[in-house]
OpenMM code with the backbone's topology and positions (N, CA, C; nanometers):
from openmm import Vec3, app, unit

residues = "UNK UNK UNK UNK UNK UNK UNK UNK UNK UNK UNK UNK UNK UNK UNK UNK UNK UNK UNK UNK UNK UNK UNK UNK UNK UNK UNK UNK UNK UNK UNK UNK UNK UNK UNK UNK UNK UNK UNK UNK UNK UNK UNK UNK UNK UNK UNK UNK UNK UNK UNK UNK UNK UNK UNK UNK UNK UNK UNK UNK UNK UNK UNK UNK UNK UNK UNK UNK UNK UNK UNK UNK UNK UNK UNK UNK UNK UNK UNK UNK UNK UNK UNK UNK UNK UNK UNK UNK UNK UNK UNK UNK UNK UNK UNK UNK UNK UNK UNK UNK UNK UNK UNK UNK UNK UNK UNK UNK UNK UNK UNK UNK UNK UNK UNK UNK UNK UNK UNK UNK UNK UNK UNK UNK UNK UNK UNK UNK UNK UNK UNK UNK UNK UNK UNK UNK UNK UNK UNK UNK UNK UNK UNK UNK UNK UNK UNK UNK UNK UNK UNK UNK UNK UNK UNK UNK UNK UNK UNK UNK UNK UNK UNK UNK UNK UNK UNK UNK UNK UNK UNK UNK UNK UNK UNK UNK UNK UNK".split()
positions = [
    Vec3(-0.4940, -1.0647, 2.2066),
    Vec3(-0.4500, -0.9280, 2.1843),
    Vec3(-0.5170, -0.8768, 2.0577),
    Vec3(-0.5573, -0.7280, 2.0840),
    Vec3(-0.6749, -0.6798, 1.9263),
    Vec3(-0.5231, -0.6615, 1.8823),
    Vec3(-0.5794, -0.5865, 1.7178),
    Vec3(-0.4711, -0.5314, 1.6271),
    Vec3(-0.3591, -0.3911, 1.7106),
    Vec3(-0.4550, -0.3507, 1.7706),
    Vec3(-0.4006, -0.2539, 1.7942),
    Vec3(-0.3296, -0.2646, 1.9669),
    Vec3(-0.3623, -0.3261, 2.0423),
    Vec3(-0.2612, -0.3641, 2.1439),
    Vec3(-0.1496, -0.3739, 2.1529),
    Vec3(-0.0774, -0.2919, 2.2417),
    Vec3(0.0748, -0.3304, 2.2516),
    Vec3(0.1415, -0.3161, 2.0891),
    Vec3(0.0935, -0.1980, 1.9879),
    Vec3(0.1511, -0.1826, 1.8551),
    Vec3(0.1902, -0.0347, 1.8441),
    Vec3(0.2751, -0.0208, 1.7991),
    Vec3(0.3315, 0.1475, 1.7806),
    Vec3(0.3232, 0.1687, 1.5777),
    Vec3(0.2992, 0.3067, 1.5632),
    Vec3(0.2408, 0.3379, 1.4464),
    Vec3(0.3581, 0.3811, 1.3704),
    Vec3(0.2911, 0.3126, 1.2328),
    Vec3(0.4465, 0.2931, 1.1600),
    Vec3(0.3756, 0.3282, 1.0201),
    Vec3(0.4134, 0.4477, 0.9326),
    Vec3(0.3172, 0.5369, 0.8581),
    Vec3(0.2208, 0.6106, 0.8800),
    Vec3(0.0882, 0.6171, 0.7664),
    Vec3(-0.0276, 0.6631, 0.8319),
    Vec3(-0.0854, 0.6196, 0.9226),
    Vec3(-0.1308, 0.4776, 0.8988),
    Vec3(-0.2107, 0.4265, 0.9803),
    Vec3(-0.1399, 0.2426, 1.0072),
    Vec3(-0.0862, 0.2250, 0.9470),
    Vec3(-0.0252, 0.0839, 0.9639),
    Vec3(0.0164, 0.0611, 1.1394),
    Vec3(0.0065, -0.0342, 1.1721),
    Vec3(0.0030, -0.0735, 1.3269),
    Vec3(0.1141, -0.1880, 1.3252),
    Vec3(0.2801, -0.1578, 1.3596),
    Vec3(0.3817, -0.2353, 1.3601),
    Vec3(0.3501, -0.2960, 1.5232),
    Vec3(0.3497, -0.4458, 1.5623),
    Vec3(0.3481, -0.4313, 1.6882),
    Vec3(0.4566, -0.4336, 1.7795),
    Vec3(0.4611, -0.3983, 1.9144),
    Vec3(0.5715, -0.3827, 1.9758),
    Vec3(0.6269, -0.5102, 2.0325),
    Vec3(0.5737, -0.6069, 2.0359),
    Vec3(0.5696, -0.7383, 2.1011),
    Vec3(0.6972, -0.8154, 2.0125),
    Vec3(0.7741, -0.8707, 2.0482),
    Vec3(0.8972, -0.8830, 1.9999),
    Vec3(0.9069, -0.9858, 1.9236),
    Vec3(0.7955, -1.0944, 1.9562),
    Vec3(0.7715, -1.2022, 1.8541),
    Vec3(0.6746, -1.1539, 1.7242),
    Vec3(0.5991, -1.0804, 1.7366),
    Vec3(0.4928, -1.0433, 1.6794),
    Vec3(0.5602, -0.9117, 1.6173),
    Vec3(0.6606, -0.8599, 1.6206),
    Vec3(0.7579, -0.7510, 1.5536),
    Vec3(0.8399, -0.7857, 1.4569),
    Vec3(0.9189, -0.9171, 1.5248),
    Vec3(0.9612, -1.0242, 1.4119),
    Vec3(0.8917, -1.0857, 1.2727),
    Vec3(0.8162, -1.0798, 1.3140),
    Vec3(0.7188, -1.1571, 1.1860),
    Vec3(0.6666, -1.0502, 1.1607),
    Vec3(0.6464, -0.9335, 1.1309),
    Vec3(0.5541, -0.8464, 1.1215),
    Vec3(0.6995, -0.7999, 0.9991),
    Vec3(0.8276, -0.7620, 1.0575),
    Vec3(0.9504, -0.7352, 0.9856),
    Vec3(0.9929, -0.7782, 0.8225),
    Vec3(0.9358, -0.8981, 0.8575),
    Vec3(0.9414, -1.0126, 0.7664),
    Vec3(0.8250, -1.0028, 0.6520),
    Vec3(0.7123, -1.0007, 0.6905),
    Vec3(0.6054, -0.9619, 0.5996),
    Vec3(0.6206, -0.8479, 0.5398),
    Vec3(0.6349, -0.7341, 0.6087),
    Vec3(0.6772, -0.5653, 0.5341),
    Vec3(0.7744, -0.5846, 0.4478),
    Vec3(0.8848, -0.6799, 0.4477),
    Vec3(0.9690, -0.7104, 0.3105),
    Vec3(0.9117, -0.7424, 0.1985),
    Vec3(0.7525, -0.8011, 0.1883),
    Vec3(0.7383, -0.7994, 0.0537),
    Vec3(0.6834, -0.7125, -0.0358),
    Vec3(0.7275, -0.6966, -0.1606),
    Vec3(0.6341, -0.5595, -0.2484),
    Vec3(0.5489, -0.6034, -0.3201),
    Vec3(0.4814, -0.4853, -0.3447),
    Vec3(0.3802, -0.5129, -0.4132),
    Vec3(0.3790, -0.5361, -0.5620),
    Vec3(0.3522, -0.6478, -0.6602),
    Vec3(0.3895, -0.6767, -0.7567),
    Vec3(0.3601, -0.5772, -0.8580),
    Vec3(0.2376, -0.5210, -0.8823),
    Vec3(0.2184, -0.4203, -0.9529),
    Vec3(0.3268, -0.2782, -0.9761),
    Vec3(0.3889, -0.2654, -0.8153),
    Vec3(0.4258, -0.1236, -0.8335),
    Vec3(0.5620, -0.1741, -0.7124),
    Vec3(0.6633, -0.2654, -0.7858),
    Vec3(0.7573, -0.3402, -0.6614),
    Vec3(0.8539, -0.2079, -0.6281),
    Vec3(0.8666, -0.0923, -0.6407),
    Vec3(0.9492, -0.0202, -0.5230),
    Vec3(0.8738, -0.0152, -0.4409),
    Vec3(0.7370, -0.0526, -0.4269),
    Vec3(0.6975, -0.0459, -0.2322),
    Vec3(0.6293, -0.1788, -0.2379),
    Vec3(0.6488, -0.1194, -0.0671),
    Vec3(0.6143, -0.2633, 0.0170),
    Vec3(0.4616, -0.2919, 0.0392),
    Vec3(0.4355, -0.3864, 0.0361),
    Vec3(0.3064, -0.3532, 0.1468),
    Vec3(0.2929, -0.3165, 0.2843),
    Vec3(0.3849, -0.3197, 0.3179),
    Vec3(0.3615, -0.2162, 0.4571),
    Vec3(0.3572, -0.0406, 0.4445),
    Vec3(0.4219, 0.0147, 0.2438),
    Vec3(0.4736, 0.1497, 0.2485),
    Vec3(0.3032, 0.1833, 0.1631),
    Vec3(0.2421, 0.0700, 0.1385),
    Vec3(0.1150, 0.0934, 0.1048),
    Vec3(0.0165, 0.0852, 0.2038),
    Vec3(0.0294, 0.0330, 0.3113),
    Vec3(-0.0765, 0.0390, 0.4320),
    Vec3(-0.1532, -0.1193, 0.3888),
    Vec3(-0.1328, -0.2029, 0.3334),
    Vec3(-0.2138, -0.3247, 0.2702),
    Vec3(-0.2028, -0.4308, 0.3870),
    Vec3(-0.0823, -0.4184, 0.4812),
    Vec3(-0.0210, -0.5038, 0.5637),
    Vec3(-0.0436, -0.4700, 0.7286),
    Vec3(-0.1688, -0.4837, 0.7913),
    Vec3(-0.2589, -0.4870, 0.8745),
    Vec3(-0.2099, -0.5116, 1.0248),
    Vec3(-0.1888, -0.6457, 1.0206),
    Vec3(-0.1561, -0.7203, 1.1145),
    Vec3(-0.1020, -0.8220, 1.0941),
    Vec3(0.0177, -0.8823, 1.2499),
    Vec3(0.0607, -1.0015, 1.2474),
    Vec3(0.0779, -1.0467, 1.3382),
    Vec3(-0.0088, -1.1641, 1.3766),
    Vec3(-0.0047, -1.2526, 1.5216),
    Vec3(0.0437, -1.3595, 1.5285),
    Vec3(0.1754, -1.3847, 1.5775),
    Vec3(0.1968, -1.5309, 1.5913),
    Vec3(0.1421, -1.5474, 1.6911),
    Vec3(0.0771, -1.6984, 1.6560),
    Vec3(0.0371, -1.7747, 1.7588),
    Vec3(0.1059, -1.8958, 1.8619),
    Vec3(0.2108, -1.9455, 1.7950),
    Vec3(0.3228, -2.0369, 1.8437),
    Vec3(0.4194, -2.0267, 1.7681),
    Vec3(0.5364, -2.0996, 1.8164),
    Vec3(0.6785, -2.0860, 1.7704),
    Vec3(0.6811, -2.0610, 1.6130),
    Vec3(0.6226, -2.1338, 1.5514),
    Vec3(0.6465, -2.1783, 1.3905),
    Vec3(0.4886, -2.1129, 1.3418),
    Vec3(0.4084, -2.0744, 1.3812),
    Vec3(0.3095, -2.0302, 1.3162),
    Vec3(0.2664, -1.8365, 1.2953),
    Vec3(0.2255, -1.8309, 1.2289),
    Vec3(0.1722, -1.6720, 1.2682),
    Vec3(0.0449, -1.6761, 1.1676),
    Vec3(-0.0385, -1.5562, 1.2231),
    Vec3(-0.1437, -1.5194, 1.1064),
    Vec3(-0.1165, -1.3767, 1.0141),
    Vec3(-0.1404, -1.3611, 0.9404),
    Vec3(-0.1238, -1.2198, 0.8635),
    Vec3(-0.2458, -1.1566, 0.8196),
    Vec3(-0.2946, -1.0067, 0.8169),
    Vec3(-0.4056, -0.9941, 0.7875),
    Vec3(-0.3871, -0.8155, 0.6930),
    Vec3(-0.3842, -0.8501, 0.5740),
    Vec3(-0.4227, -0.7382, 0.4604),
    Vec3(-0.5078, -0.7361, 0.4280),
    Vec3(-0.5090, -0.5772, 0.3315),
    Vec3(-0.6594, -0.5359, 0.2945),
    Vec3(-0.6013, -0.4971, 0.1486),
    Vec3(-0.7012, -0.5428, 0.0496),
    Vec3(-0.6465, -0.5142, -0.1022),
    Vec3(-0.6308, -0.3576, -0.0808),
    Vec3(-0.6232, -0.3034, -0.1780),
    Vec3(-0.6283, -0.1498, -0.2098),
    Vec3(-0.7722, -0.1343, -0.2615),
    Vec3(-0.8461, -0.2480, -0.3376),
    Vec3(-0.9660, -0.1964, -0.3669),
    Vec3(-0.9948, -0.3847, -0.3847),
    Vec3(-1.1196, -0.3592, -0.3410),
    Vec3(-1.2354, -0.5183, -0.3852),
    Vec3(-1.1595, -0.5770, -0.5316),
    Vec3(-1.1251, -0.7016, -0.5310),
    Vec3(-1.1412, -0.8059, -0.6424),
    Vec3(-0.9733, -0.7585, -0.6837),
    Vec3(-0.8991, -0.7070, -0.6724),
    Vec3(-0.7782, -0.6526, -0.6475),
    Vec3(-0.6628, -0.7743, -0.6847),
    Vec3(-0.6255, -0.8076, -0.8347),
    Vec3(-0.5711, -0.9554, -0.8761),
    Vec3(-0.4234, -0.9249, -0.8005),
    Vec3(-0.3608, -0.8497, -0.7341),
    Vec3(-0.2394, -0.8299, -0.7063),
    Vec3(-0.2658, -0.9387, -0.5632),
    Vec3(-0.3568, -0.9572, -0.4806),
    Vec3(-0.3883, -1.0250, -0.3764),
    Vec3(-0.2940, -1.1139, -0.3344),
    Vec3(-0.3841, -1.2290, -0.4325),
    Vec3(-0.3014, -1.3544, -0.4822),
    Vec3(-0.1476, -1.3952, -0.4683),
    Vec3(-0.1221, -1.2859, -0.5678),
    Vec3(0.0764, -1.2759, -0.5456),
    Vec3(0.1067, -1.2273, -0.4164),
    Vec3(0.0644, -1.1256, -0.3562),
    Vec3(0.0929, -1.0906, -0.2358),
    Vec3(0.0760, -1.2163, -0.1135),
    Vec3(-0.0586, -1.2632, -0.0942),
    Vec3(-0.0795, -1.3975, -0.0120),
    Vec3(0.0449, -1.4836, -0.0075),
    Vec3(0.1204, -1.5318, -0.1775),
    Vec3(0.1892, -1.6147, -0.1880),
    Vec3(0.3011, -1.5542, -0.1526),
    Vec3(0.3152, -1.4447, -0.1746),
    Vec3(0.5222, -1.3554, -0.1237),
    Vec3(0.4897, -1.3861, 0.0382),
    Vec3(0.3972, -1.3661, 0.0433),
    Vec3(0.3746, -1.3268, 0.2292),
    Vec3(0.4359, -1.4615, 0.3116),
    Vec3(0.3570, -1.5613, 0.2351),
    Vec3(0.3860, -1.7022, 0.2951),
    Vec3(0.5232, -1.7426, 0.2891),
    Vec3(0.5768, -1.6910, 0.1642),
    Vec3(0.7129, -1.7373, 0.0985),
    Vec3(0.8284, -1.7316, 0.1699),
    Vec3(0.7958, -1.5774, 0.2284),
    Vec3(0.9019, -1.4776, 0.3331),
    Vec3(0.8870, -1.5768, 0.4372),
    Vec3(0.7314, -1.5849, 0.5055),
    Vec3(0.7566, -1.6037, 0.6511),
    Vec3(0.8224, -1.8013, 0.6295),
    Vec3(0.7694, -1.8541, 0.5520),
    Vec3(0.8336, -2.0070, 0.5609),
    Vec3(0.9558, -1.9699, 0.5384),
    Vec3(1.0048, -1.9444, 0.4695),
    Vec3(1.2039, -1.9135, 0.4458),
    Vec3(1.2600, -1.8718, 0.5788),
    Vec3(1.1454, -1.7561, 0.6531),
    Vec3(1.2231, -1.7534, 0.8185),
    Vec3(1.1806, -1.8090, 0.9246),
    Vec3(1.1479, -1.9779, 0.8759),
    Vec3(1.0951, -2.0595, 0.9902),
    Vec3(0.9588, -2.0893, 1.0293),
    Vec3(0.8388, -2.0255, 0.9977),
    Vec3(0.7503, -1.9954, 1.0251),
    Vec3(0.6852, -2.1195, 0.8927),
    Vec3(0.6702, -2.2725, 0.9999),
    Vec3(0.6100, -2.3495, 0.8931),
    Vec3(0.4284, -2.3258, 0.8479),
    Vec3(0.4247, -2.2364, 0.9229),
    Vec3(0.2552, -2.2677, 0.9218),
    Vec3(0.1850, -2.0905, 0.9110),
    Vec3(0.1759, -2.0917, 0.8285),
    Vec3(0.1733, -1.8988, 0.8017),
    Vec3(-0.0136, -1.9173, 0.7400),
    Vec3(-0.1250, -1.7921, 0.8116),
    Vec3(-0.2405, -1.7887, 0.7701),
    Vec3(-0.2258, -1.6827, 0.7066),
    Vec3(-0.2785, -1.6202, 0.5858),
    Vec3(-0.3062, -1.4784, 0.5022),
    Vec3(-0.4417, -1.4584, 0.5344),
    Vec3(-0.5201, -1.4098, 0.5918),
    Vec3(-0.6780, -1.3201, 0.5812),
    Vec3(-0.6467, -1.2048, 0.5406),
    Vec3(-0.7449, -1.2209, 0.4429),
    Vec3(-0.7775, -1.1237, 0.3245),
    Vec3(-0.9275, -1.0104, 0.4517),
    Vec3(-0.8842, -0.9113, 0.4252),
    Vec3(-1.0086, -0.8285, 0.5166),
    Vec3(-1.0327, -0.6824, 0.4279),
    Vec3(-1.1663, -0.7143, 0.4481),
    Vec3(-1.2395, -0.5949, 0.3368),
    Vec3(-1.2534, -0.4298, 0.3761),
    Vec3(-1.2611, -0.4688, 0.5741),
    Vec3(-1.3461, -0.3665, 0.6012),
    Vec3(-1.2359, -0.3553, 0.7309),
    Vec3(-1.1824, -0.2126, 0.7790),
    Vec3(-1.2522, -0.1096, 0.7089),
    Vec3(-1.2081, -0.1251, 0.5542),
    Vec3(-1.2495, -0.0655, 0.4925),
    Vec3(-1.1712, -0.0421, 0.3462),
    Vec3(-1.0632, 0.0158, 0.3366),
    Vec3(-0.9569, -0.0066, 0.2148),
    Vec3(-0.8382, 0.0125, 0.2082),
    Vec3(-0.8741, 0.1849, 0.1420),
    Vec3(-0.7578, 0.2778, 0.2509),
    Vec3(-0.7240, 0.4261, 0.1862),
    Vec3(-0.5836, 0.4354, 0.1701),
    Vec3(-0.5922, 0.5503, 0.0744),
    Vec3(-0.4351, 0.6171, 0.0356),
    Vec3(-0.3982, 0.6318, 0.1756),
    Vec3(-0.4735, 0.7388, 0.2224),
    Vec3(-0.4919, 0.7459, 0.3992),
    Vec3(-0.3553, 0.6634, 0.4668),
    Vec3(-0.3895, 0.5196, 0.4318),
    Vec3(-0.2679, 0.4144, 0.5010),
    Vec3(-0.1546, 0.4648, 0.4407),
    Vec3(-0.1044, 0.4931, 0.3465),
    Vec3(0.0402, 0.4934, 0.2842),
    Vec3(0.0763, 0.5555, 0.3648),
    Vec3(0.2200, 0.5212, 0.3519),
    Vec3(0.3084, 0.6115, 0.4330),
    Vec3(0.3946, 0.7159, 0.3896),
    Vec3(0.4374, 0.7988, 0.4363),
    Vec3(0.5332, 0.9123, 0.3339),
    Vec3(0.6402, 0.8517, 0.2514),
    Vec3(0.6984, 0.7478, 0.2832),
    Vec3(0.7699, 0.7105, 0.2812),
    Vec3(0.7506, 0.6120, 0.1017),
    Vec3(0.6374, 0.5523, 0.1294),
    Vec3(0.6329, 0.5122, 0.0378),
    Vec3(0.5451, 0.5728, -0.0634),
    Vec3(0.5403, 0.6709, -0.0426),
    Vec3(0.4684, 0.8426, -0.1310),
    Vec3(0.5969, 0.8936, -0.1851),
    Vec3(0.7075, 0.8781, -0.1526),
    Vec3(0.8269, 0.9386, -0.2001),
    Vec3(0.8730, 0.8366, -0.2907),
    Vec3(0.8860, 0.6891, -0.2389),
    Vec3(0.9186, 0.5948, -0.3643),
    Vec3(0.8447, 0.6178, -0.4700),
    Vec3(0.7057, 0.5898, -0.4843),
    Vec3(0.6040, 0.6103, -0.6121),
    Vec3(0.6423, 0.7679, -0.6928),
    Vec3(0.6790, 0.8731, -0.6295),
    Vec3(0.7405, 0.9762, -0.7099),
    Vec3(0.8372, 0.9573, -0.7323),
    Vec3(0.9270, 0.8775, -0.7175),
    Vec3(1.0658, 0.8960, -0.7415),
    Vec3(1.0628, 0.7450, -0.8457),
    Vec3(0.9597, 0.6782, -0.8718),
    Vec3(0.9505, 0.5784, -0.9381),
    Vec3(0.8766, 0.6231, -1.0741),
    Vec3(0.8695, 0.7526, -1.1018),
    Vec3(0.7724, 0.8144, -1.1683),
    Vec3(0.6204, 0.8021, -1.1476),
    Vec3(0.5319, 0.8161, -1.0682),
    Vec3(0.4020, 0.7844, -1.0523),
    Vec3(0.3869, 0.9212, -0.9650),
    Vec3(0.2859, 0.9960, -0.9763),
    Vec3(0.2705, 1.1156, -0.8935),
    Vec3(0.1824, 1.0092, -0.7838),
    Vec3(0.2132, 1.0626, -0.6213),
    Vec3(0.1629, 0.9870, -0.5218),
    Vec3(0.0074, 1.0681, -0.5524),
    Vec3(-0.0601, 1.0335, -0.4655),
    Vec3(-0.1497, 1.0886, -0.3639),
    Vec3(-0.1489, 1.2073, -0.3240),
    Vec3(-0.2514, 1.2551, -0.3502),
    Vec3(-0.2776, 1.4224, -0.2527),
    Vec3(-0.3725, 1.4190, -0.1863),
    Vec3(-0.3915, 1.4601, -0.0615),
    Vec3(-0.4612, 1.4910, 0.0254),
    Vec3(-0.4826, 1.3725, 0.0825),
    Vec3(-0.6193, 1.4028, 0.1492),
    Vec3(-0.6892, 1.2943, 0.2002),
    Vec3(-0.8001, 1.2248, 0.1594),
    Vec3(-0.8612, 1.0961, 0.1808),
    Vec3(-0.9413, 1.0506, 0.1106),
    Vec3(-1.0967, 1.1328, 0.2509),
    Vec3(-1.1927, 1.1093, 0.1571),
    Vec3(-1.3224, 1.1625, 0.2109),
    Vec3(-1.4931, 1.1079, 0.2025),
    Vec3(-1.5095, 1.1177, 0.2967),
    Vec3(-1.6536, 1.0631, 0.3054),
    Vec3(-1.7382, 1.1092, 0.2166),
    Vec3(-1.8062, 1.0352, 0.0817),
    Vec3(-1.9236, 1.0987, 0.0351),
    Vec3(-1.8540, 1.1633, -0.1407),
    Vec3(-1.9178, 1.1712, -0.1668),
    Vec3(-1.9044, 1.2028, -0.3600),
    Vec3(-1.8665, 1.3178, -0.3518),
    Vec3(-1.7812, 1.3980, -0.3110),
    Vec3(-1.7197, 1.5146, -0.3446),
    Vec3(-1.5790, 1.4482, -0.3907),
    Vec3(-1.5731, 1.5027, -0.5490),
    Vec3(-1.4128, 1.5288, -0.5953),
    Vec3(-1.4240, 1.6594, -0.7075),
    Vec3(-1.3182, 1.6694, -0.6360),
    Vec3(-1.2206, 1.8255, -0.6740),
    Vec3(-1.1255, 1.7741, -0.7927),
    Vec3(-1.1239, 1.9213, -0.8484),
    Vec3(-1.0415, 1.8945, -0.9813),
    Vec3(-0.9164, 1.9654, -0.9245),
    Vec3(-0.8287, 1.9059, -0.8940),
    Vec3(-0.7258, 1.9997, -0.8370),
    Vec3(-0.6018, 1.9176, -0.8866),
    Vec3(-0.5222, 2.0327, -0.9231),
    Vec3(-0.3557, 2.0135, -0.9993),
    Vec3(-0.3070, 1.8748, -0.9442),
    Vec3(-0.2378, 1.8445, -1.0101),
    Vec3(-0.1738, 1.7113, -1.0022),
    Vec3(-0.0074, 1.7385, -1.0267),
    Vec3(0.0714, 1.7436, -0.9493),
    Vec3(0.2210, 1.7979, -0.9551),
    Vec3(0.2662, 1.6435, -1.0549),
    Vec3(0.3585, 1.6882, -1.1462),
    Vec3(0.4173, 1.6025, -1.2543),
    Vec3(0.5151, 1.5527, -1.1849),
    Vec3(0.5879, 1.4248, -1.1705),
    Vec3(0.6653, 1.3737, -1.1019),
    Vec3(0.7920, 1.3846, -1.1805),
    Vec3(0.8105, 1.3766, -1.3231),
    Vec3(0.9387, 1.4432, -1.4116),
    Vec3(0.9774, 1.5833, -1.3696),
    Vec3(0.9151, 1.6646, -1.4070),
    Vec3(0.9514, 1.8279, -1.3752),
    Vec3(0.8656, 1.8872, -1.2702),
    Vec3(0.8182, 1.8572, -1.2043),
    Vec3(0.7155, 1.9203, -1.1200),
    Vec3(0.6496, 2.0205, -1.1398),
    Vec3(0.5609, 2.0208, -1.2743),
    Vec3(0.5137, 2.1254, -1.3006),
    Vec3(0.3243, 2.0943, -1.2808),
    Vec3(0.2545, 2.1646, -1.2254),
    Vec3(0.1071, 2.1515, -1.2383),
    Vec3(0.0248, 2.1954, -1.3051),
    Vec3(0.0911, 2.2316, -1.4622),
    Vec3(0.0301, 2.2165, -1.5800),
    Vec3(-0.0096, 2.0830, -1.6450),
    Vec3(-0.1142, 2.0094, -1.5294),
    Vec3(-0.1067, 1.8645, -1.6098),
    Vec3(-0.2678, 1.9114, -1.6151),
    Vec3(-0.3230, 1.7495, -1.6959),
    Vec3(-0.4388, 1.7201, -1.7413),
    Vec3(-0.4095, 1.5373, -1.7322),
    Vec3(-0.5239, 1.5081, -1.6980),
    Vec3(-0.6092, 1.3930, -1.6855),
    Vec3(-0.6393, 1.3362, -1.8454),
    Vec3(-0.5595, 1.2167, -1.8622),
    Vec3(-0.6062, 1.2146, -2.0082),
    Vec3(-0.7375, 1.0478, -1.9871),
    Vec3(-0.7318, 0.9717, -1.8949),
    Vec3(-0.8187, 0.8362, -1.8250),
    Vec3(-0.7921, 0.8640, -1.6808),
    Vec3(-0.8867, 0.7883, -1.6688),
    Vec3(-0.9901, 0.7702, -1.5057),
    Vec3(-0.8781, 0.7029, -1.4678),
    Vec3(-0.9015, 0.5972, -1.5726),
    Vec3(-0.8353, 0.4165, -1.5116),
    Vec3(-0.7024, 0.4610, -1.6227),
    Vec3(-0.5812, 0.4330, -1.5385),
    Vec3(-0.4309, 0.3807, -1.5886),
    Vec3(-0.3724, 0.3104, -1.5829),
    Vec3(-0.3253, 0.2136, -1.5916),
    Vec3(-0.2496, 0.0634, -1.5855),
    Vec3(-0.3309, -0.0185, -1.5079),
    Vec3(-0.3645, 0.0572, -1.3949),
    Vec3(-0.4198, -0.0347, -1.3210),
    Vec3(-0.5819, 0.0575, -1.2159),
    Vec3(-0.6398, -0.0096, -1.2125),
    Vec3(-0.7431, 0.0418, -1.1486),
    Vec3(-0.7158, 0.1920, -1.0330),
    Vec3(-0.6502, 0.1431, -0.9219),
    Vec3(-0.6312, 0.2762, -0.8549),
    Vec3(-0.5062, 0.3869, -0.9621),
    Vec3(-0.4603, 0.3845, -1.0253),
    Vec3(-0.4289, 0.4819, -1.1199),
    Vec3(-0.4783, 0.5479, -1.1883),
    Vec3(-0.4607, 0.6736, -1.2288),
    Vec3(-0.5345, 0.7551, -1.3462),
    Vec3(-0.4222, 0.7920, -1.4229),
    Vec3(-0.4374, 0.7810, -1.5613),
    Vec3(-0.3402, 0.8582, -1.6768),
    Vec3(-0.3457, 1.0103, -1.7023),
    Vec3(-0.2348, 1.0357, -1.6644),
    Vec3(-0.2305, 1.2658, -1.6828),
    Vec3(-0.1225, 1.2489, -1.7909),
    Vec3(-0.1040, 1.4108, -1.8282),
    Vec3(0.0141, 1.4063, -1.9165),
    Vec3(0.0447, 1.5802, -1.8664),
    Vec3(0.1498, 1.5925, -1.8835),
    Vec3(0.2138, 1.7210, -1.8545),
    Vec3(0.2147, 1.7957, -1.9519),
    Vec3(0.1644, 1.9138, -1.9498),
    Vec3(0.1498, 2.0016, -2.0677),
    Vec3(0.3012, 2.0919, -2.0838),
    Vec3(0.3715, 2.1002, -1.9959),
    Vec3(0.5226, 2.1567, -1.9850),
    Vec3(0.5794, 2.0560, -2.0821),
    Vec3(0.6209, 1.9474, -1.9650),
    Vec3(0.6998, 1.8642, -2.0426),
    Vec3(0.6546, 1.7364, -2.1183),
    Vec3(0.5561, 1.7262, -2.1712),
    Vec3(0.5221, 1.6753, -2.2538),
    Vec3(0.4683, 1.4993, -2.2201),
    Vec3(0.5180, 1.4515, -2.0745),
    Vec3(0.5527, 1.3139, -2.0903),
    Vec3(0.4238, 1.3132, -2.0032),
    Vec3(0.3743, 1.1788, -2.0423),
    Vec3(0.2743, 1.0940, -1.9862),
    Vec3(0.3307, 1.0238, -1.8282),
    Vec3(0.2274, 0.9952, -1.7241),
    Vec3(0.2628, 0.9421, -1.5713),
    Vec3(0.1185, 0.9400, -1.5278),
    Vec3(0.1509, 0.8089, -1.4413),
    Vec3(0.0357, 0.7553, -1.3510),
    Vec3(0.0142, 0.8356, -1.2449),
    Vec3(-0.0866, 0.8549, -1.1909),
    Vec3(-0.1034, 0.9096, -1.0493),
    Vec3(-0.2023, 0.8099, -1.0028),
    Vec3(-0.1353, 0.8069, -0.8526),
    Vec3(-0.2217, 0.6998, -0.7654),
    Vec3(-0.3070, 0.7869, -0.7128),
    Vec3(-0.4373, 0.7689, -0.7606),
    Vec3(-0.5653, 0.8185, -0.7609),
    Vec3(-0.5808, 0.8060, -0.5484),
    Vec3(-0.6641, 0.9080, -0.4713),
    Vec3(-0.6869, 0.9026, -0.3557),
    Vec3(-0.7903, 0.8828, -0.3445),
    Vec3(-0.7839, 0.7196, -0.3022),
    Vec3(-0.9264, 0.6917, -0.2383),
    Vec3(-0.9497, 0.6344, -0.0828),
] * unit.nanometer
topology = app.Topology()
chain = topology.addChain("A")
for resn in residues:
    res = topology.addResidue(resn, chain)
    for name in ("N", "CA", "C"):
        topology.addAtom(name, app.Element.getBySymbol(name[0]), res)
């Protein structure tokens, strides 16, 4: 069965499958978060791909970092395994997959509303083919005002950028759309 067989769409682009063994374990993996930014999951980030069991006690799992060389990986691989051995699953594979490449694109609304409500302005728009970026307002996740400014590219962490609100004064991450 490809990724996308027999799977119903669960966010942007994330592919939950419908297959009842392969739904189970798929359930189980979407419980873990992402260490960097733990009110979401990797499934509310789109990082969490696919999941095939192959027999009773085994399954494979297959994420995509958010960006190449991506140290959050690691911890994620190990939550992933952690979950599925705790629910039986003695023999759990993690593939790491590059391509297509990971987009904001995948998130889901859902977990666009946690990251604002966690203070981090989500994502706007859509991501796009080719070197066009726009300088366009960035809504403040404290007061919602789009009197902000860009003060770094890079903020805590690679897909972040540092703004600060010229209203209310306070500094916040925005998860940069790529």
């Amino acid at each position: 069965m490809t990724e996308t067989e027999g799977a119903t769409a669960v966010g942007a682009e994330t592919l939950r499958p419908s297959d009842p063994a392969a739904a189970r374990a798929w359930d189980i993996a979407a419980t873990v978060c992402d260490p960097e930014i733990p009110v979401l999951t990797i499934e509310d980030l789109g990082v969490l791909r696919a999941v095939e069991p192959t027999a009773p006690d085994t399954v494979t799992v297959t994420i995509t970092p958010t960006y190449s060389g991506c140290p959050a990986m690691d911890a994620i691989r190990q939550d992933v395994t952690a979950a599925l051995n705790a629910a039986g699953y003695d023999h759990v594979r993690v593939d790491l997959v590059l391509a297509p490449a990971w987009t904001t694109d995948w998130m889901s609304e859902a977990g666009k509303a946690k990251l604002n409500a966690y203070g981090i302005a989500p994502p706007t728009g859509k991501a796009v083919a080719g070197p066009i970026r726009l300088g366009l307002s960035v809504k403040c996740p404290q007061c919602s005002s789009l009197n902000t400014r860009e003060l770094t590219r890079f903020g805590s962490t690679s897909c972040k950028a540092l703004y600060v609100c010229q209203d209310c004064r306070e500094p916040f991450d925005y998860f940069k759309v790529l």
